[in-house]
The first five atom37 places (N, CA, C, CB, O) and aatype in JSON, in Angstrom:
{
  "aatype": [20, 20, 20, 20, 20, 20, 20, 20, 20, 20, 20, 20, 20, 20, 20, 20, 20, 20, 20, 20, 20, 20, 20, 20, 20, 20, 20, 20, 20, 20, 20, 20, 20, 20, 20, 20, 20, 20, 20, 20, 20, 20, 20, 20, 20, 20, 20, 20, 20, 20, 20, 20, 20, 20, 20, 20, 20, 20, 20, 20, 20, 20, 20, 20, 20, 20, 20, 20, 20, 20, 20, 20, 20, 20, 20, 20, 20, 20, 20, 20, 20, 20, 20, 20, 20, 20, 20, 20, 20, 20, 20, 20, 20, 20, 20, 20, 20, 20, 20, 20, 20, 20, 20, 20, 20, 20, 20, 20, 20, 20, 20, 20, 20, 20, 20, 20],
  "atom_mask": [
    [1, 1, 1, 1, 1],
    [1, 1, 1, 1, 1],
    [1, 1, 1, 1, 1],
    [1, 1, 1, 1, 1],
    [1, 1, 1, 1, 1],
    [1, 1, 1, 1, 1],
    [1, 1, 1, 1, 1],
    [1, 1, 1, 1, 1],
    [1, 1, 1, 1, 1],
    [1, 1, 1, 1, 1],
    [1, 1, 1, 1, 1],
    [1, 1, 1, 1, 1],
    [1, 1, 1, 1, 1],
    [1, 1, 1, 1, 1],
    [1, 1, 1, 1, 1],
    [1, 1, 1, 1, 1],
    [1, 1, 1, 1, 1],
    [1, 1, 1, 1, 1],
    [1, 1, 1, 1, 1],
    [1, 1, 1, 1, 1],
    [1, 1, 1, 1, 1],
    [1, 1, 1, 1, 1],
    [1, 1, 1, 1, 1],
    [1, 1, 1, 1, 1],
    [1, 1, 1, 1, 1],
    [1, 1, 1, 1, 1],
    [1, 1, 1, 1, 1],
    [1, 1, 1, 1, 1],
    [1, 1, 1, 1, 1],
    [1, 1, 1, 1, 1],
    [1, 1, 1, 1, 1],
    [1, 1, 1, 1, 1],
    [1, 1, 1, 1, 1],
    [1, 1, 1, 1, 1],
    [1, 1, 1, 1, 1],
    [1, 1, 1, 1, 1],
    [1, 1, 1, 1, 1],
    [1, 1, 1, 1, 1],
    [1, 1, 1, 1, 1],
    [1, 1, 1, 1, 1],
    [1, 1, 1, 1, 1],
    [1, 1, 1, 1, 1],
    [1, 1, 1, 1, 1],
    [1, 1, 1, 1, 1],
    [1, 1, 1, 1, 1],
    [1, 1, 1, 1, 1],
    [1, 1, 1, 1, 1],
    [1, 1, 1, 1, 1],
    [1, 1, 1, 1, 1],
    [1, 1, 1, 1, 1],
    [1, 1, 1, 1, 1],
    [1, 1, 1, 1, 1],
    [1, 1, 1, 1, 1],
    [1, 1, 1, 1, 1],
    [1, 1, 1, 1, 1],
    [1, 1, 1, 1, 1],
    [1, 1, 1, 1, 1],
    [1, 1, 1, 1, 1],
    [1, 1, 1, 1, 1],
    [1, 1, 1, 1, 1],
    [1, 1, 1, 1, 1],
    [1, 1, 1, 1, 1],
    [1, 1, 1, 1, 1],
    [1, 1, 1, 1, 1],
    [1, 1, 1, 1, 1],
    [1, 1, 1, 1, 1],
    [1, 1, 1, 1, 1],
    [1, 1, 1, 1, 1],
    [1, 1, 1, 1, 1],
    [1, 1, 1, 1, 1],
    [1, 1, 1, 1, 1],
    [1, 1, 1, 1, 1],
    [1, 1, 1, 1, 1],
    [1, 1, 1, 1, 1],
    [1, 1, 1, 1, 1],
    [1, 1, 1, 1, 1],
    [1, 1, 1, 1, 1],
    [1, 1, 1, 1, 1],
    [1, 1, 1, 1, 1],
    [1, 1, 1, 1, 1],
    [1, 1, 1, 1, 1],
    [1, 1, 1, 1, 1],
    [1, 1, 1, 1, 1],
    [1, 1, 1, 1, 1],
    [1, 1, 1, 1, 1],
    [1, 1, 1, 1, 1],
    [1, 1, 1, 1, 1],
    [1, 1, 1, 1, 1],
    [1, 1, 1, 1, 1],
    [1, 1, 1, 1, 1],
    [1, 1, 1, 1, 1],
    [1, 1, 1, 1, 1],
    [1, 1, 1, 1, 1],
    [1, 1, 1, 1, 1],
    [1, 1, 1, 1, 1],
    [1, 1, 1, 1, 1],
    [1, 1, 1, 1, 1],
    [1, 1, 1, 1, 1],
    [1, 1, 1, 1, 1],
    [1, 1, 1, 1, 1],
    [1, 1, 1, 1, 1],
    [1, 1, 1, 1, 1],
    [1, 1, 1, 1, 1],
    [1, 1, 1, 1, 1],
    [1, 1, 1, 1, 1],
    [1, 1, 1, 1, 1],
    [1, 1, 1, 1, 1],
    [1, 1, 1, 1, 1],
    [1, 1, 1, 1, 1],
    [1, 1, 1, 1, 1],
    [1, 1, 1, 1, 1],
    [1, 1, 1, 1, 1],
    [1, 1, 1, 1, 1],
    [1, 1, 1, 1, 1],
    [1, 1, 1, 1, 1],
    [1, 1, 1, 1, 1]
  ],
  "atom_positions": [
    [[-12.37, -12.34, 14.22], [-12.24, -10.93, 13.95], [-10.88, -10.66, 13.3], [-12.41, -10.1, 15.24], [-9.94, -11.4, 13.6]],
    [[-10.71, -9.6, 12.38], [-9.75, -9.34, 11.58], [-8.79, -8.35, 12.19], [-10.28, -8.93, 10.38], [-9.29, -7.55, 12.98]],
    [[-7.84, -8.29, 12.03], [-6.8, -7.48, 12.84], [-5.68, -6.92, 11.31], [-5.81, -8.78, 14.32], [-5.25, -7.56, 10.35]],
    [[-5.54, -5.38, 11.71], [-4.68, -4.92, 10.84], [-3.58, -4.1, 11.53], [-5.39, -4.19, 9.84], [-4.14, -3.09, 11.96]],
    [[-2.17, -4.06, 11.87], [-1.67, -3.47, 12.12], [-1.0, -2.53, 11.33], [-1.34, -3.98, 12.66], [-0.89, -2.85, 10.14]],
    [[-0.55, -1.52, 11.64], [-0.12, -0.58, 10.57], [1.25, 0.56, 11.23], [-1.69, 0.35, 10.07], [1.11, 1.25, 12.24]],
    [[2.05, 0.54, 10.69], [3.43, 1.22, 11.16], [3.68, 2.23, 9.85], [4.87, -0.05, 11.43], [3.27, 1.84, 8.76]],
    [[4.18, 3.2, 9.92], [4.41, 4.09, 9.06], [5.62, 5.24, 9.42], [3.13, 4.63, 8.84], [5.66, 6.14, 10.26]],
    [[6.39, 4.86, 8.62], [7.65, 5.63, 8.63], [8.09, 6.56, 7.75], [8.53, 4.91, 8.62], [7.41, 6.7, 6.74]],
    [[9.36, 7.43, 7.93], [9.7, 8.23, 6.7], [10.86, 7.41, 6.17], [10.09, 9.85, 6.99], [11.68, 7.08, 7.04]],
    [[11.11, 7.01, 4.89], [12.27, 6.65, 3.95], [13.83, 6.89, 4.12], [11.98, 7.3, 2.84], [14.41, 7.77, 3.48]],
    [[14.32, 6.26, 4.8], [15.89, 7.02, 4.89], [16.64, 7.29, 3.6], [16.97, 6.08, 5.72], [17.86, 7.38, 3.49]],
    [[15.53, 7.44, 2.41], [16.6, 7.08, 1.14], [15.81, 8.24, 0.45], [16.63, 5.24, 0.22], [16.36, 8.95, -0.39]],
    [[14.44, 8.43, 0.84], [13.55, 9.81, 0.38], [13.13, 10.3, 1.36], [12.35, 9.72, -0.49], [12.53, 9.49, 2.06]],
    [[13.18, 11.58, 1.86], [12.38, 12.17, 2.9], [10.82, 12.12, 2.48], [12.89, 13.67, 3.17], [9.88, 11.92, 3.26]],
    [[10.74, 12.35, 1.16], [9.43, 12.78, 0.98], [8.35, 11.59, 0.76], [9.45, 13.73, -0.18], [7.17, 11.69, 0.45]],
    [[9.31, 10.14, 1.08], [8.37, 8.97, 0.73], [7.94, 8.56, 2.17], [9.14, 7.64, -0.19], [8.64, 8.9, 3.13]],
    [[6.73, 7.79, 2.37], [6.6, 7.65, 3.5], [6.24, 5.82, 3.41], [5.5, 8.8, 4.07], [5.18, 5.37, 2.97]],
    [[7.4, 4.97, 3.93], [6.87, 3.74, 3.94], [6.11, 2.93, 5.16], [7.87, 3.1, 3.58], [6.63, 2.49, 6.19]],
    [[4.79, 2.85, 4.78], [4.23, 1.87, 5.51], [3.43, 0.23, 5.52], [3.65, 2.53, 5.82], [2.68, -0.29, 4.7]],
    [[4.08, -0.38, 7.13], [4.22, -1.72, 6.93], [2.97, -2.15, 7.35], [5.34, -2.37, 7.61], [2.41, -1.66, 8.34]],
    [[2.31, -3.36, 6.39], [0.95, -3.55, 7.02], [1.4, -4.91, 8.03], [-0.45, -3.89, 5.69], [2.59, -5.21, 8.19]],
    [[0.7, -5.38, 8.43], [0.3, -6.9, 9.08], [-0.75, -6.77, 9.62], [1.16, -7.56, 10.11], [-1.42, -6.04, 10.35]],
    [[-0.69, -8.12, 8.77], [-2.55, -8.77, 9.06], [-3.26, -8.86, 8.07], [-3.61, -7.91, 9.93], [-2.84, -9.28, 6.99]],
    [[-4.69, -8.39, 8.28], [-5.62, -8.88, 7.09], [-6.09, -7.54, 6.64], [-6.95, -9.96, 7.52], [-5.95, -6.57, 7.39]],
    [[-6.74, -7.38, 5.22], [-6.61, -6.43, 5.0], [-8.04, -6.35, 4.56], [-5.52, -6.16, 4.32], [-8.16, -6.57, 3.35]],
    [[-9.18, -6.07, 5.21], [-10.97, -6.45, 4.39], [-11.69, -4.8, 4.68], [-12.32, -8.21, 5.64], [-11.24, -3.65, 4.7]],
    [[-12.74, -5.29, 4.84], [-13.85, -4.5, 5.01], [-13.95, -3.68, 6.29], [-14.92, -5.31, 4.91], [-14.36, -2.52, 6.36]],
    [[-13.42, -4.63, 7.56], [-13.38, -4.2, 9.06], [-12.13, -3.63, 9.04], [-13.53, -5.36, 10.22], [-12.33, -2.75, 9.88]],
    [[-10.89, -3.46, 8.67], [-10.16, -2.95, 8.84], [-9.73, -2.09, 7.61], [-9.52, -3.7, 9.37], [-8.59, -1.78, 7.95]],
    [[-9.92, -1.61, 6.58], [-10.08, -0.47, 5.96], [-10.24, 1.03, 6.28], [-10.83, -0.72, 5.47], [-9.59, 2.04, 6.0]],
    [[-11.22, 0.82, 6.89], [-11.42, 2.38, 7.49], [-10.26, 3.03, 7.91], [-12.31, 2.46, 8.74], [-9.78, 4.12, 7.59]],
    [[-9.76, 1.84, 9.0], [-8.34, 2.79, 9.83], [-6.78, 2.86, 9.02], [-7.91, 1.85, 11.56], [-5.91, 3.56, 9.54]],
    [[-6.45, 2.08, 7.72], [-5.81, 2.21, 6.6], [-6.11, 3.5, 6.13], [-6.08, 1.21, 5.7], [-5.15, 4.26, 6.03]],
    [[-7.58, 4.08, 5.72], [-8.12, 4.64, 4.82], [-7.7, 6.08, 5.78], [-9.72, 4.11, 4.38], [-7.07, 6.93, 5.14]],
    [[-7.95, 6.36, 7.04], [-7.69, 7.6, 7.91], [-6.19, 7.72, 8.1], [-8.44, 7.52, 9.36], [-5.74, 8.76, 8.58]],
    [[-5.37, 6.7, 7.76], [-3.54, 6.74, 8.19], [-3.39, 7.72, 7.11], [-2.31, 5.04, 7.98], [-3.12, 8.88, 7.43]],
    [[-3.58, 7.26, 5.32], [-3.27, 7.28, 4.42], [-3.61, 8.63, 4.2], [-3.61, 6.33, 3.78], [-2.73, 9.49, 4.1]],
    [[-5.14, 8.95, 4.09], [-5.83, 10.58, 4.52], [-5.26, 11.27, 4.93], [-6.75, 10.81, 5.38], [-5.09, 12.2, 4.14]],
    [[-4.7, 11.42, 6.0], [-3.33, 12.13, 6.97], [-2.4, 12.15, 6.54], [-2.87, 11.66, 8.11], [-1.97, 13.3, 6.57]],
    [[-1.34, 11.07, 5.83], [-0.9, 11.37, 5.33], [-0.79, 12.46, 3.64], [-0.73, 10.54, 5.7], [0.06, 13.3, 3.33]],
    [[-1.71, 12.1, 3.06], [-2.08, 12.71, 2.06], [-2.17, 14.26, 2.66], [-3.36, 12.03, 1.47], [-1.48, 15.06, 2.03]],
    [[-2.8, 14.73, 3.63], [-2.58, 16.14, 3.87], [-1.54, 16.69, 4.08], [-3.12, 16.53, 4.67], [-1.4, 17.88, 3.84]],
    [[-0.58, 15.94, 4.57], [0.65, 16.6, 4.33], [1.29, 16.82, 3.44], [1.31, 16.32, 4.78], [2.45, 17.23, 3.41]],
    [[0.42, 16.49, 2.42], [1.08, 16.54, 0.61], [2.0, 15.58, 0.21], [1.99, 17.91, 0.2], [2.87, 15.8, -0.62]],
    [[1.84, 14.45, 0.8], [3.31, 13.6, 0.46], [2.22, 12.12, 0.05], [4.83, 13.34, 2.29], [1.42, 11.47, 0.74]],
    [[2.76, 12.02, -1.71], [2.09, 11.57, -2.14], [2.96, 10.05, -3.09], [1.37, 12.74, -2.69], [2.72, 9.4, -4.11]],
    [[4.13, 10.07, -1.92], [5.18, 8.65, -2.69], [5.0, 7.81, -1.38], [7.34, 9.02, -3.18], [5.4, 8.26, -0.31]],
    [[4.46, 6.71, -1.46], [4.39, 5.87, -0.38], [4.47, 4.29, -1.01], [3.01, 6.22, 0.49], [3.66, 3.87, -1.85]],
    [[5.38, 3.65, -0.56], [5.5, 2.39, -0.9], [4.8, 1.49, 0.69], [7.3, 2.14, -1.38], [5.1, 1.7, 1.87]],
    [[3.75, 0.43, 0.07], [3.59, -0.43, 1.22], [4.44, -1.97, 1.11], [1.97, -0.64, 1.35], [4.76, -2.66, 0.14]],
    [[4.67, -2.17, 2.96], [5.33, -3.31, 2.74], [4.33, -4.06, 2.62], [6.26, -3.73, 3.63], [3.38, -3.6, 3.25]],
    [[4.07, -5.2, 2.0], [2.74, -6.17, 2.72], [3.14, -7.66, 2.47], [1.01, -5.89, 1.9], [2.65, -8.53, 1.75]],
    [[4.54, -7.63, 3.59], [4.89, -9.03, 3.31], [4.65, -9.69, 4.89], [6.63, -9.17, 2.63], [5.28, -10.66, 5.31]],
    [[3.81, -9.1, 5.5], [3.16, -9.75, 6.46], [1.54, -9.91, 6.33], [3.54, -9.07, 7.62], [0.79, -10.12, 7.29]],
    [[1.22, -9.81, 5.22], [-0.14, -9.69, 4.73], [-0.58, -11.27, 4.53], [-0.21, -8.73, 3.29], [-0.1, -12.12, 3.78]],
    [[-2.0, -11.38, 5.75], [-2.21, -12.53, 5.82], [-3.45, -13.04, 5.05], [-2.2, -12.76, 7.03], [-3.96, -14.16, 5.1]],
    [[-3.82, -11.94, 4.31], [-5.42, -11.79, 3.78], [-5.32, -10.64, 3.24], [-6.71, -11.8, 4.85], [-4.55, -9.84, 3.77]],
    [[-6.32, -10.12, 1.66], [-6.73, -9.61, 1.28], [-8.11, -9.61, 0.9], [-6.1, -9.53, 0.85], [-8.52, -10.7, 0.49]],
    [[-9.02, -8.58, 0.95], [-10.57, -8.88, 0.43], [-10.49, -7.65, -0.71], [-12.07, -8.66, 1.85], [-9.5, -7.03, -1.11]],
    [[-12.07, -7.54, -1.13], [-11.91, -6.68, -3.08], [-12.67, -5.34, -1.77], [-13.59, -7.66, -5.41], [-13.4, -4.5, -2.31]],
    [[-12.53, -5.24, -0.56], [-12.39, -4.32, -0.44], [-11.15, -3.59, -0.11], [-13.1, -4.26, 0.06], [-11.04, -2.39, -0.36]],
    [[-10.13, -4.36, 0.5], [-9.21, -3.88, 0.36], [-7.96, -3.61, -1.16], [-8.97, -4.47, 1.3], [-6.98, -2.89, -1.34]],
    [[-8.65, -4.55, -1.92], [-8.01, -4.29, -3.21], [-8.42, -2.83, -3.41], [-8.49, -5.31, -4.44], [-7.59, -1.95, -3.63]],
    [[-10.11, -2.55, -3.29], [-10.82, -1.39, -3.51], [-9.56, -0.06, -2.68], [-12.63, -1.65, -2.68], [-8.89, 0.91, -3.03]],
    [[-9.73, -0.46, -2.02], [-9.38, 0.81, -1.14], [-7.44, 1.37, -1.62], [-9.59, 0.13, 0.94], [-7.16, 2.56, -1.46]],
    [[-6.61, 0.62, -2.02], [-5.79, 0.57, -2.81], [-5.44, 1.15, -4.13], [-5.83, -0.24, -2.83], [-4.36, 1.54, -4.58]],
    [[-7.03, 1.08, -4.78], [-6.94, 1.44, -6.09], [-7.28, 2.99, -5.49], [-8.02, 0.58, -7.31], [-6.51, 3.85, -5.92]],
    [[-8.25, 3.41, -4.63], [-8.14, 4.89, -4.37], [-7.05, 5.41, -3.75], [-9.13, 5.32, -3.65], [-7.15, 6.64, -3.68]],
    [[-6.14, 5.03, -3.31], [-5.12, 5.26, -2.66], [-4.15, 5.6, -3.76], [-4.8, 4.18, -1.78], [-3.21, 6.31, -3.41]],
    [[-4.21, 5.15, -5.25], [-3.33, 5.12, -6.36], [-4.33, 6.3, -7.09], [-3.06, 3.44, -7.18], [-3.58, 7.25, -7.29]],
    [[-5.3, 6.55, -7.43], [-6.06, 7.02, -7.67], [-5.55, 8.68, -7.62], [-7.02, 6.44, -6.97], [-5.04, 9.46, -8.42]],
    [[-6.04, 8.75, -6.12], [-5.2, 10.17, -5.6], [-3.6, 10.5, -5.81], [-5.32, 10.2, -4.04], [-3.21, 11.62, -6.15]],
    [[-2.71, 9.35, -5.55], [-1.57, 9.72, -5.82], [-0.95, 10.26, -7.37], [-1.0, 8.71, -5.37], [-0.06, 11.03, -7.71]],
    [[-1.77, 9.58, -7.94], [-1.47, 9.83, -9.21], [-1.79, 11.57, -9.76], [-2.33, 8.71, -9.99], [-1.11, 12.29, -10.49]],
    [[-3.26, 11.84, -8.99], [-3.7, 13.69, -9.26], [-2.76, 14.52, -9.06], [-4.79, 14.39, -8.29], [-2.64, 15.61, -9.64]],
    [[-1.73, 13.88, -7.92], [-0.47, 14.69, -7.26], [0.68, 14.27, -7.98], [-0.2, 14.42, -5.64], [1.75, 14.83, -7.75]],
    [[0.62, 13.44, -8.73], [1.99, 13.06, -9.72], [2.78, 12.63, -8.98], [2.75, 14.13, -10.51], [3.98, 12.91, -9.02]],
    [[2.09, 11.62, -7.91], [3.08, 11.19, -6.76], [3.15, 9.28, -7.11], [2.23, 11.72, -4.82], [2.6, 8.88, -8.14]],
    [[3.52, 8.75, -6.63], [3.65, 7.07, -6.99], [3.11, 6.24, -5.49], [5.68, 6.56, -7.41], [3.11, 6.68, -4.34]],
    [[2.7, 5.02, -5.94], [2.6, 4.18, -5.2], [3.3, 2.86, -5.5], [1.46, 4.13, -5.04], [2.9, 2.27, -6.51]],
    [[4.39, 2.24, -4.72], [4.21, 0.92, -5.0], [4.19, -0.23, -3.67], [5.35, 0.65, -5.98], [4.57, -0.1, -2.51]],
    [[3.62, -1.3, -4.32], [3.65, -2.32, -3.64], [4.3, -3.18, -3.53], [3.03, -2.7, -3.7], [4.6, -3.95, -4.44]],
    [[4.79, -3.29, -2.07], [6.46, -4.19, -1.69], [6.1, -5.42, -1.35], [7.51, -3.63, -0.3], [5.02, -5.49, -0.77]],
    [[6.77, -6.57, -1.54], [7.15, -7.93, -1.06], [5.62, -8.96, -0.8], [8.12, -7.66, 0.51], [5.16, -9.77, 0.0]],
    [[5.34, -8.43, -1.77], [3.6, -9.33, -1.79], [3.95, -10.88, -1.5], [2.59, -9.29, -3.71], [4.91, -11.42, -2.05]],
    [[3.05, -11.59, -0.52], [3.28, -13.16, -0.73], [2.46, -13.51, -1.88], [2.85, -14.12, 0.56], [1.38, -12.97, -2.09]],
    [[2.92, -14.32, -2.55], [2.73, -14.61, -3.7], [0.72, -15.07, -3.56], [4.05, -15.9, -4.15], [-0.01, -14.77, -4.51]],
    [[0.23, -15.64, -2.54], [-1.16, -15.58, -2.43], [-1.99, -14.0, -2.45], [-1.4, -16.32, -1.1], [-3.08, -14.04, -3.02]],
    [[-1.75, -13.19, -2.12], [-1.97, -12.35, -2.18], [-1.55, -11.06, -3.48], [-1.73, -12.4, -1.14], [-2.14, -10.02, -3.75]],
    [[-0.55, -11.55, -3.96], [-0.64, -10.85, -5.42], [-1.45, -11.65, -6.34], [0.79, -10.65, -6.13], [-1.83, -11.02, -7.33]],
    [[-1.84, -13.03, -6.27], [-2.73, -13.65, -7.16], [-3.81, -12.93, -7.03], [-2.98, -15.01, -6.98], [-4.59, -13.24, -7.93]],
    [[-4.28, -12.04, -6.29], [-5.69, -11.82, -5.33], [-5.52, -10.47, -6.37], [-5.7, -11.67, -3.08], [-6.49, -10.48, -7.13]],
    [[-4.83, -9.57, -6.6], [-4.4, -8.65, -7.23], [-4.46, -8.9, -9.03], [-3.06, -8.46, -6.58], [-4.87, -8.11, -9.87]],
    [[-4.05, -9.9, -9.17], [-4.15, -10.33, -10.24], [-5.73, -10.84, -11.05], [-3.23, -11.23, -10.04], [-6.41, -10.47, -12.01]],
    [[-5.78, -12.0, -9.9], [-7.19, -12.51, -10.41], [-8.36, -11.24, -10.62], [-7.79, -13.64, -9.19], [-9.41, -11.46, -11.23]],
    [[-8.1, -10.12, -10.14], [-8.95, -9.27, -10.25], [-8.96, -7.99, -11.52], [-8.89, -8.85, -8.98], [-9.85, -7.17, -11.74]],
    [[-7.84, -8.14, -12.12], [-7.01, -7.47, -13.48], [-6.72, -6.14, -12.63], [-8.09, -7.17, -15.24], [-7.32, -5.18, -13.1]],
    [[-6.1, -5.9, -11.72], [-5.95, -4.93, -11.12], [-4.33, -4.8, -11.09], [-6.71, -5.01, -9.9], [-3.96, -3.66, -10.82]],
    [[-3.49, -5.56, -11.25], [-2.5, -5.65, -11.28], [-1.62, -4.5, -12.12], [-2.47, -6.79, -11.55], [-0.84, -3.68, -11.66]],
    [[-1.96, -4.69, -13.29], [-1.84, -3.59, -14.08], [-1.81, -1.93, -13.91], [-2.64, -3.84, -14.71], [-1.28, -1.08, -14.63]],
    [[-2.59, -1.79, -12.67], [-2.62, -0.51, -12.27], [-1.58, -0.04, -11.46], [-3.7, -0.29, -11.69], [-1.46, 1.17, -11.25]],
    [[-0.57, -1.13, -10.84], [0.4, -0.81, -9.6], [1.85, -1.24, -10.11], [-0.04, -1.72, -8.12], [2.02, -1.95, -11.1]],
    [[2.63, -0.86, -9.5], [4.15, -1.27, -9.74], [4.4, -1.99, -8.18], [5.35, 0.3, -10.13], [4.15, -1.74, -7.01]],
    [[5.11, -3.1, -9.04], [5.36, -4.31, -7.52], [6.26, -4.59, -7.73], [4.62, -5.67, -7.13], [6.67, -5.14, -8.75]],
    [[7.08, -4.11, -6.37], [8.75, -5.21, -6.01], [9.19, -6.31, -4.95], [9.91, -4.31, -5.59], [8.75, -6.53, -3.83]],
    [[10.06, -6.83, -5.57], [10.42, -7.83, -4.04], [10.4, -7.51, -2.59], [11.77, -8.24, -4.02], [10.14, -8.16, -1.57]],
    [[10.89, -5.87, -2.91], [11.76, -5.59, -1.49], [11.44, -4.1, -1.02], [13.58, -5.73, -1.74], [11.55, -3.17, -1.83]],
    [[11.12, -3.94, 0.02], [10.87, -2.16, 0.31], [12.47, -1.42, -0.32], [10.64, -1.74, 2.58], [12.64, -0.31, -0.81]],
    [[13.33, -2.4, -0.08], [14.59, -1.21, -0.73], [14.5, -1.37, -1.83], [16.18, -1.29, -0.45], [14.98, -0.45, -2.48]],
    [[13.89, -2.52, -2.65], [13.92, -1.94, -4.26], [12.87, -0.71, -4.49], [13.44, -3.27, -5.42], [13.14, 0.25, -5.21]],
    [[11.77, -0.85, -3.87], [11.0, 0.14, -4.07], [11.65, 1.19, -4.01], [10.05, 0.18, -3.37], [11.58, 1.91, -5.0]],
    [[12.65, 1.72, -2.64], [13.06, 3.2, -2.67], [13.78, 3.42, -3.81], [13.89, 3.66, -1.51], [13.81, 4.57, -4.24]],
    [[14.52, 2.32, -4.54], [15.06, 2.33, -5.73], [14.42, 3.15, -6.76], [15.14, 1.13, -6.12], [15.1, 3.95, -7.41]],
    [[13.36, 3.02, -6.91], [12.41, 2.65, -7.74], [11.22, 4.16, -7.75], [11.79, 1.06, -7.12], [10.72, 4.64, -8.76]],
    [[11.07, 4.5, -6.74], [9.86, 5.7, -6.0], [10.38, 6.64, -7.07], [10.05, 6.39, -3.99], [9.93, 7.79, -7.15]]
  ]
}
């Protein structure tokens, strides 16, 4: 069974960004509860969120899926997403899928706040 943990904080460098850290795997079984964090957040109108996912032990094309709606929406709000400290297996996973192109990726959650 797949396990996703999920922590979510506010930015000490943006109030209005909200960074959250995944660990674990990221598929089909654990989507949903990504998909309801992110939702919630989105109602509060705060639409700059960088994820860490350098504890990311797995990705599936549903969680790629669920990512691209997550960028999807941010973008209606003229808000950003990026993606922090990918292990290099898991940005191939991003890649191999030509999806890459759609996201901005950094080494480091502080380059991201750089960057938001």
């Amino acid at each position: 069974m797949s396990d996703l943990n999920i922590a979510a904080e506010i930015s000490k460098k943006h109030t209005n960004t909200i960074i959250i850290k995944l660990d674990g795997f990221i598929d089909g079984n654990t989507t949903p509860n990504l998909e309801g964090i992110v939702n919630k957040i989105f109602k509060r109108n705060c639409f700059s969120i960088i994820f860490d996912l350098s504890n990311i032990n797995y990705i599936s094309s549903a969680g790629i899926g669920i990512f691209t709606a997550f960028n999807s929406e941010v973008k209606k709000h003229g808000g950003k997403i990026i993606l922090s400290s990918l292990p290099e297996s898991i940005f191939k996973v991003f890649k191999l899928l030509g999806v890459n192109i759609l996201f901005q990726f950094t080494d480091s959650v502080e380059e991201a706040e750089e960057n938001i």
